[in-house]
C-alpha positions in Angstrom: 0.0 0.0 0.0 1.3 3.3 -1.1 -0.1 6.4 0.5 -0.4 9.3 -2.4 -1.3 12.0 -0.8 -2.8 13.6 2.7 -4.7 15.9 3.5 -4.8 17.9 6.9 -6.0 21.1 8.7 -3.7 24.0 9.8 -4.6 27.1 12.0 -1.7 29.0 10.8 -1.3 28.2 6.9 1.4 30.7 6.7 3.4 29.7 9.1 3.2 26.0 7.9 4.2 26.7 4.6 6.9 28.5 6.3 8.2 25.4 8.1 7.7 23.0 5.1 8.9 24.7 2.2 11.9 27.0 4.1 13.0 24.7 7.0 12.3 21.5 5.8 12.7 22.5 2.2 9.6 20.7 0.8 9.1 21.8 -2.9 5.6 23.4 -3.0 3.1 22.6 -5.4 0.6 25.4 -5.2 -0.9 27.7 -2.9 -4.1 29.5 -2.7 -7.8 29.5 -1.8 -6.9 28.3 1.4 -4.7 25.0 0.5 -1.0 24.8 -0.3 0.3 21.2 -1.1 4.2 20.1 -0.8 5.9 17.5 -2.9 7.4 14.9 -0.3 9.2 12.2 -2.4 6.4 10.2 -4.0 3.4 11.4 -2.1 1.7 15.5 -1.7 1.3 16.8 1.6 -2.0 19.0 1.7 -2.8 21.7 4.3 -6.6 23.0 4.3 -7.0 26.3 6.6 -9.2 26.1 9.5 -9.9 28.6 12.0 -9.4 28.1 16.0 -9.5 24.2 15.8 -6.2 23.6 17.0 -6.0 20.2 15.1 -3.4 17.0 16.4 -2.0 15.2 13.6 0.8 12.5 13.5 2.5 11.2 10.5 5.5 9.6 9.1 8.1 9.9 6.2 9.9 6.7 5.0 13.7 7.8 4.6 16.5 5.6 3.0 17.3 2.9 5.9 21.3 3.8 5.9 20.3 7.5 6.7 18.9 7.8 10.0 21.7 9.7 12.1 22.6 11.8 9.3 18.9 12.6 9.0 18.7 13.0 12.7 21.6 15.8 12.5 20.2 17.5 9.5 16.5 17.7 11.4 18.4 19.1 14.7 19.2 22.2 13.2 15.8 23.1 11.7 13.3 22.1 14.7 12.8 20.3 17.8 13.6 16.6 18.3 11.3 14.8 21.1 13.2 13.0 23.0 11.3 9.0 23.8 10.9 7.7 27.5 14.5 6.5 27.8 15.8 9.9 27.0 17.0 9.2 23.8 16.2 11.0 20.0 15.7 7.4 18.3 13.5 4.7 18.7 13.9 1.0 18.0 11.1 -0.7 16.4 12.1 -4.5 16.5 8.8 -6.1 16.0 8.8 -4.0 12.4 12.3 -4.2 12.0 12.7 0.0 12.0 14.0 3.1 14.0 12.3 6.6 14.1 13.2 9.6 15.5 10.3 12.7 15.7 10.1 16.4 15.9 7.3 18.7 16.4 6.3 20.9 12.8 5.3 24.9 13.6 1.6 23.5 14.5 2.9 21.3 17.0 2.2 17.8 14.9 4.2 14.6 15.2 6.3 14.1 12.5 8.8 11.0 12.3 11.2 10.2 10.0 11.7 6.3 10.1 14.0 3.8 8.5 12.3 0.2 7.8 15.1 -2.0 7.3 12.9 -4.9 5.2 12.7 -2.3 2.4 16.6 -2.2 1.4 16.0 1.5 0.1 19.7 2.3 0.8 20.9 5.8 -0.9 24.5 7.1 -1.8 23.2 10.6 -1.5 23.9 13.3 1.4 20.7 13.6 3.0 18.7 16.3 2.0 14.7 17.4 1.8 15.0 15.5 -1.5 16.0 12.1 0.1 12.3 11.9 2.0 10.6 9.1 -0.1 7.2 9.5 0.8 5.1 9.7 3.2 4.4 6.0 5.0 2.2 6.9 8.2 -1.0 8.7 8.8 -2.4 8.6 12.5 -6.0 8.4 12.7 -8.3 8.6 15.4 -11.6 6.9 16.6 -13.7 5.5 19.5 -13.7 2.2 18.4 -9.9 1.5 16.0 -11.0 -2.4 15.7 -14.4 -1.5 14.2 -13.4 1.3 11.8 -9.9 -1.1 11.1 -12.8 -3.8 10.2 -15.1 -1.7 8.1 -11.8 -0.7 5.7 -11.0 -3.8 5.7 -14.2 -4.6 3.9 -15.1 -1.3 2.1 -11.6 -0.9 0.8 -9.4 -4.5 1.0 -7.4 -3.2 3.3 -5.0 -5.6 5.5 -3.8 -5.8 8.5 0.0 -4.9 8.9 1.5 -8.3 9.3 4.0 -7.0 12.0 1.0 -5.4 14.2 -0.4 -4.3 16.6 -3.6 -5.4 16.8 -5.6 -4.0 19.6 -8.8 -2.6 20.5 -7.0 0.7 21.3 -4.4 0.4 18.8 -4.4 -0.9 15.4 -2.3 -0.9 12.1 -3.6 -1.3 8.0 -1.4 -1.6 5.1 2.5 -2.4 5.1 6.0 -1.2 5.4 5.1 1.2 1.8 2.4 3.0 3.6 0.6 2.5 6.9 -3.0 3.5 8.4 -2.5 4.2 11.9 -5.6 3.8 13.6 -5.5 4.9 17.6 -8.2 5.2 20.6 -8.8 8.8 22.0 -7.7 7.4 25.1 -3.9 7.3 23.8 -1.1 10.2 23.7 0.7 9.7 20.2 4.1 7.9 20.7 6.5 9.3 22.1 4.8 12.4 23.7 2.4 13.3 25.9 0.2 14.7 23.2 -3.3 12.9 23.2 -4.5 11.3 20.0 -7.3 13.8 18.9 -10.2 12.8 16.1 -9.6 15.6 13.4 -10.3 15.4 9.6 -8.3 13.4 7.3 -8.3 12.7 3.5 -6.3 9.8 2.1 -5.2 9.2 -1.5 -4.1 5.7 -1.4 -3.0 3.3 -4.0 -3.2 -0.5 -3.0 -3.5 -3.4 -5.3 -3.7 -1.0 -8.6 -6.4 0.9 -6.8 -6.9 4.5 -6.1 -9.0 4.8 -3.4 -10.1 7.8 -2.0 -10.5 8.2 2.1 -12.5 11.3 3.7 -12.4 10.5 7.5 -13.5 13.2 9.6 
């Protein structure tokens, strides 16, 4: 499963398109009418304006798996790194065979950058906005994440990541290409305090040689 594009709420539009197109250095798309959209490997990153909503999101950017302390350095100069519970800026994911490490955007989102080694995506190149290969993660949130994990499932074919979780607070679609991330309210986003919040999401996924089109709100 490859996720195309996302598409999220911002309070401050022009500070976000601050952060992603000057700090991260995110090529932008187009802007206007409320909306700008960022080229982020192989998948758009969409912001929508909204007004006093003060939105949560988390999501995650696949980078090339031999780049994730160089990544980690070139990230420390542009933003804040959130440290994990053992006081350290990356976090091992055995049961996916990956490592992470996150940072806040100018809206105060989750954003990881995380290295799954099954892929082999190895690069050559000095690590740069350009080496961000797409987006892979997009946190969603519901009452019930087994139910709505279900009714995906059979709208939309969508699996169950082999490698899991699968919990009634805390479930997982799709695979290492491009991951639903489906969370209870009653969860803080790993590896913050931040609780998972239910705000609007559209999804432009490709799976099986489908385009399928998600609004969840």
């Amino acid at each position: 499963m490859r996720i195309k594009e996302i598409e999220l709420l911002t309070d401050n539009l022009k500070e976000t398109e601050k952060f992603y197109s000057e700090i991260l250095g995110f090529k932008k798309l187009n802007s206007g009418s409320g909306k700008i959209s960022f080229r982020t490997g192989n998948s758009v990153l969409v912001f929508n304006k909204s007004v006093n909503l003060k939105p949560k999101y988390h999501f995650a950017f696949n980078i090339p798996c031999n780049k994730l302390t160089e990544a980690l350095e070139w990230i420390k100069g542009k933003t804040e790194v959130i440290k994990n519970p053992d006081d350290e800026f990356i976090s091992d994911f055995k049961n996916w065979n990956a490592k992470a490490f996150y940072f806040y955007d100018n809206n105060g989102y989750i954003v990881e950058f995380i290295v799954r080694y099954d892929l082999e995506n190895f690069s050559d190149k000095e690590f740069d906005s350009d080496s961000v290969q797409s987006i892979s993660e997009i946190g969603i949130v519901t009452d019930e994440p087994m139910k709505l994990a279900e009714s995906f499932n059979e709208k939309y074919q969508l699996c169950y990541f082999s490698k899991g979780p699968k919990r009634a607070d805390f479930t997982v679609l799709g695979d290492d290409n491009g991951l639903i991330v489906i969370s209870g309210q009653e969860r803080n986003w790993y590896p913050t305090n931040d609780r998972a919040e239910k705000h609007y999401v559209k999804m432009i996924i490709e799976a099986d040689n489908r385009l399928i089109v998600i609004e969840f709100n």
